[in-house]
N, C-alpha and C positions, 0 to 999 in steps of 0.2 A: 504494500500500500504506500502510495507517497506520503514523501515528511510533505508539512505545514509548508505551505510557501512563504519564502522571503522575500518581502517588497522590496524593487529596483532602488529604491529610495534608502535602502536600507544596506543598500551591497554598498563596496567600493570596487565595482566592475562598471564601467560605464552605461549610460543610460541605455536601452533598450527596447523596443516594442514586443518584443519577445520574451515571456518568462519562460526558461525551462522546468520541464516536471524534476524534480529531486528526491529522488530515491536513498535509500537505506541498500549497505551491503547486501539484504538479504534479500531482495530486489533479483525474482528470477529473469533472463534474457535467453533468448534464445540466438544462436548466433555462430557458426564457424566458417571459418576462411582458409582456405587450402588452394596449391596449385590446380586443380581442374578444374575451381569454379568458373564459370564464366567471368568475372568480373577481379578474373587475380589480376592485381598490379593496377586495378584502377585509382584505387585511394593515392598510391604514391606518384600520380602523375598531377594533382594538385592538390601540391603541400601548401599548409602555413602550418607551418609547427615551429614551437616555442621551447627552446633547450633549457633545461635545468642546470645549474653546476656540475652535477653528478651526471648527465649524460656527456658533459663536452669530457670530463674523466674518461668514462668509458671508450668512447667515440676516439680521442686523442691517444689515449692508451692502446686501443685497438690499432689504428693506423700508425702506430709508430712515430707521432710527430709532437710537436711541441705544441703548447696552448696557444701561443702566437700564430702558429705556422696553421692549425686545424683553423681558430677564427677567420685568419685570412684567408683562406680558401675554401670554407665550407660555411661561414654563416656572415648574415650583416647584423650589427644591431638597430635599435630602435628603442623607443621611449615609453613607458609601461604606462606612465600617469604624468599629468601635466606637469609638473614639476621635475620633469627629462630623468625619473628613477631608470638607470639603462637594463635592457632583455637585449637577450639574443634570440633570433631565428637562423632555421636550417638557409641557406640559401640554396633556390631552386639553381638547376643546369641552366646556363643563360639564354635569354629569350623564352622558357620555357616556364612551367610553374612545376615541371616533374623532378621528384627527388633526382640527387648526384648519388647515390646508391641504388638507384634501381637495375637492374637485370631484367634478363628474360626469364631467368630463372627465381627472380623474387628480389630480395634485399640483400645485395655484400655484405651491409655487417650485423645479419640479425640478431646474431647471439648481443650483440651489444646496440641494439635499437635505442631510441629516444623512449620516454616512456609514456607521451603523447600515440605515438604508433603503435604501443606497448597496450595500451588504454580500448583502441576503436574498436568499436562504435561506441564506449562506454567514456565517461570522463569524468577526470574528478574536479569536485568544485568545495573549495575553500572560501568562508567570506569570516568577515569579523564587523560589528559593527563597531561604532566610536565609544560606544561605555561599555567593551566588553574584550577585558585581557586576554581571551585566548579562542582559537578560529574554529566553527563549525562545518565538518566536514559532510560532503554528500555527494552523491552521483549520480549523471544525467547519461541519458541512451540519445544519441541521433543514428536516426532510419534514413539517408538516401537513398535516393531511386537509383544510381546505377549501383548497389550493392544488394549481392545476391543472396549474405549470407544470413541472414535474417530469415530464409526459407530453406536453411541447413535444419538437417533432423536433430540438435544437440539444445538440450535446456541447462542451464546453470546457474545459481545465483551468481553478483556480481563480486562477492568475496572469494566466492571458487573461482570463476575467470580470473580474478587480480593473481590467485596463489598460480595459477597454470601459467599466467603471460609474463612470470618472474619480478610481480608490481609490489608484494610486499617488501621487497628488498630497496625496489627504486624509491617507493613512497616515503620509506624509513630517513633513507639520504638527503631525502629532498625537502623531510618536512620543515627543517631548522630554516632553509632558503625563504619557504614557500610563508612562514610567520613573521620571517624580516621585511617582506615585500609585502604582506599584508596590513603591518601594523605600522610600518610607514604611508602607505595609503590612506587608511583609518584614521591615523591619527590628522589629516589633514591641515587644515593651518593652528592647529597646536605645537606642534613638529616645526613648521615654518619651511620655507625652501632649503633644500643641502645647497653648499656653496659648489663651486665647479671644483674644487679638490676636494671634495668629500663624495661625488656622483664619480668621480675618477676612481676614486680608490674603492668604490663601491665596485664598478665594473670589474679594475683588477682581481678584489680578492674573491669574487664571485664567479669570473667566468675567465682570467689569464693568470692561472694556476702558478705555470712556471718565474710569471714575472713576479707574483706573490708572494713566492717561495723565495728571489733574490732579495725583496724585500725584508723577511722575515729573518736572513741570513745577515743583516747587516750588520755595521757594531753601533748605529744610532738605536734599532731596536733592542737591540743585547741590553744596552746599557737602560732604557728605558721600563722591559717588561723583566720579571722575576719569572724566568722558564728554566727547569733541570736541564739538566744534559740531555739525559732519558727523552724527554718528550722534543728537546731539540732534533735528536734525533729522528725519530718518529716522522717530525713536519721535514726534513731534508730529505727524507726516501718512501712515505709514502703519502700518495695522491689524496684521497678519502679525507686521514687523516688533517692533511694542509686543509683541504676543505671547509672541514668544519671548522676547524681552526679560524679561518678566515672569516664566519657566518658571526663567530660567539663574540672576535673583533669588533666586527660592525655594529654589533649592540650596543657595546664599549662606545665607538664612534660617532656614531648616532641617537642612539637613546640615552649616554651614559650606565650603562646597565656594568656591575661590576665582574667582566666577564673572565680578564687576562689580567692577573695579581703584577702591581707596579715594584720596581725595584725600593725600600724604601731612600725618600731621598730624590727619588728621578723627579717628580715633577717640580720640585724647586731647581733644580737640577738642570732641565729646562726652561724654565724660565729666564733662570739667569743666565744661558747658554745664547734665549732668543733675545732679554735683554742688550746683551751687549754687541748681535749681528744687529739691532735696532741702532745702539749707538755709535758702530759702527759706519753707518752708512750716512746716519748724521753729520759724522764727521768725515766723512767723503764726501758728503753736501758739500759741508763748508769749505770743505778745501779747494773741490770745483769751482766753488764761488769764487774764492778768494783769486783760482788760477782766472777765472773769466774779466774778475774785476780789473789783474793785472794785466792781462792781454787787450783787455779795450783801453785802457790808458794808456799803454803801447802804442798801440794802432794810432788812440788821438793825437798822441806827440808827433809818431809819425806824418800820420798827414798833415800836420804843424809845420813841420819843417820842411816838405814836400813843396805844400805849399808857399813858403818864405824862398825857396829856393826857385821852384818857377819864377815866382815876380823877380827876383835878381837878375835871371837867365835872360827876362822877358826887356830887360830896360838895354838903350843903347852902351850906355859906358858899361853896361855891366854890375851899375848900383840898384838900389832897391827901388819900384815904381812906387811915387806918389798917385794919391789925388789927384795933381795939379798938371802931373805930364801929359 
């Protein structure tokens, strides 16, 4: 039986004419997709699918490439909520809107799929309203007409699908993501806009793993966060791990939430570190000044005598012109 519906008014999903029905796990579907159906390979020839952290993991890990090297050849971003919060999507094969993993034979890397693809026809839906600390979860069925498998002989609820399409695993990884992006939504201009270095570092530690990882490697963070060895390690060799690492950060970041224990000391520490690049540059002001002030005095002399020296040049004996000549 469907849950209660949630008024559009009430989501932090964009406005709408359309409410979908939302379902409870136990919500049975009827539904299978195999290569003989008629309609195999139709879904992945128009994608818009929206990556999680944990799929560019997998996906990047899969293809052997760096988090840089996967974004820039397999996805573009885009802006989830007014306030430019950054997502990534799959990017389609150019000109086209048909996934860059498609086959005739299905999907190159299904053991490691997005878990949007992971999902279909089924999908999960998170909302949180604004006086409510933690997100309501539920799930909605879309029936297109070119998909056949809706008249496959297989019944399931939608918690047995999730456990067979390997989604308890993905949903686990993703929920930490999926609460950061919601409850900055939520919280709308209570929150206030993130500055352009805080939607930066949002992008990095969410979806360019690798670059996150050099960050975290630095000795400005060393010296900053109270991290063992042990767990340094951990975030230098594995991916998941960096991951969340990064999600419990931007708590920290963003919400102030006390996620990653500070060195004691560090933040006076910086202070007085940014203090003095402050006064620092102060006194590069002034000293600029002081160079410009003497360079134009220069110059004015210059032309001074520039000047005195023309009119001398300019008269016949050679002395200085009057008035009167």
């Amino acid at each position: 039986m469907p849950d209660p519906k949630i008024h559009i008014k009430d989501s932090p999903i964009p406005e709408s004419p359309l409410q979908p029905v939302q379902y409870t796990g136990e919500h049975e579907i009827q539904f299978r997709c195999h290569k003989n159906i008629e309609c195999f390979n139709a879904c992945c020839k128009q994608i818009d699918l929206q990556l999680t952290p944990y799929d560019i993991v997998r996906l990047k890990n899969r293809l052997g490439m760096t988090s840089e090297e996967f974004l820039r050849q397999y996805t573009f971003p885009y802006e989830i909520d007014k306030d430019g919060v950054p997502g990534v999507k799959m990017k389609p094969v150019e000109g086209t809107s048909q996934c860059q993993f498609m086959t005739e034979e299905g999907c190159s890397v299904y053991e490691d799929r997005p878990a949007s693809c992971r999902y279909y026809p089924a999908g999960l839906l998170s909302l949180r309203r604004q006086d409510e600390s933690v997100d309501r979860q539920s799930y909605v069925v879309v029936q297109e007409d070119h998909c056949k498998g809706h008249f496959e002989n297989k019944v399931q609820t939608i918690d047995q699908y999730r456990e067979e399409q390997g989604l308890v695993e993905y949903d686990e990884h993703s929920r930490g993501w999926r609460q950061l992006i919601l409850k900055k939504i939520s919280s709308g201009p209570v929150l206030g806009k993130p500055t352009a270095e805080s939607l930066q570092f949002l992008f990095m530690a969410c979806y360019n793993h690798d670059k996150f990882r050099e960050f975290v490697n630095s000795a400005s963070f060393r010296k900053t966060f109270d991290l063992d060895e042990a767990v340094m390690t951990e975030l230098r060799t594995d991916d998941v791990a960096l991951m969340h690492f990064g999600i419990d950060l931007l708590k920290q970041v963003l919400f102030g939430e006390k996620t990653i224990p500070l060195r004691e000391g560090a933040v006076k520490e910086r202070i007085d570190e940014r203090w003095e690049i402050v006064q620092q540059r102060n006194r590069l002001k002034e000293e600029i000044g002081r160079q410009q002030k003497d360079t134009y005095e220069l110059d004015m002399e210059s032309r001074q005598n520039d000047d005195i020296s023309d009119d001398v040049a300019g008269h016949p004996n050679g002395e200085r012109c009057s008035g009167n000549d």
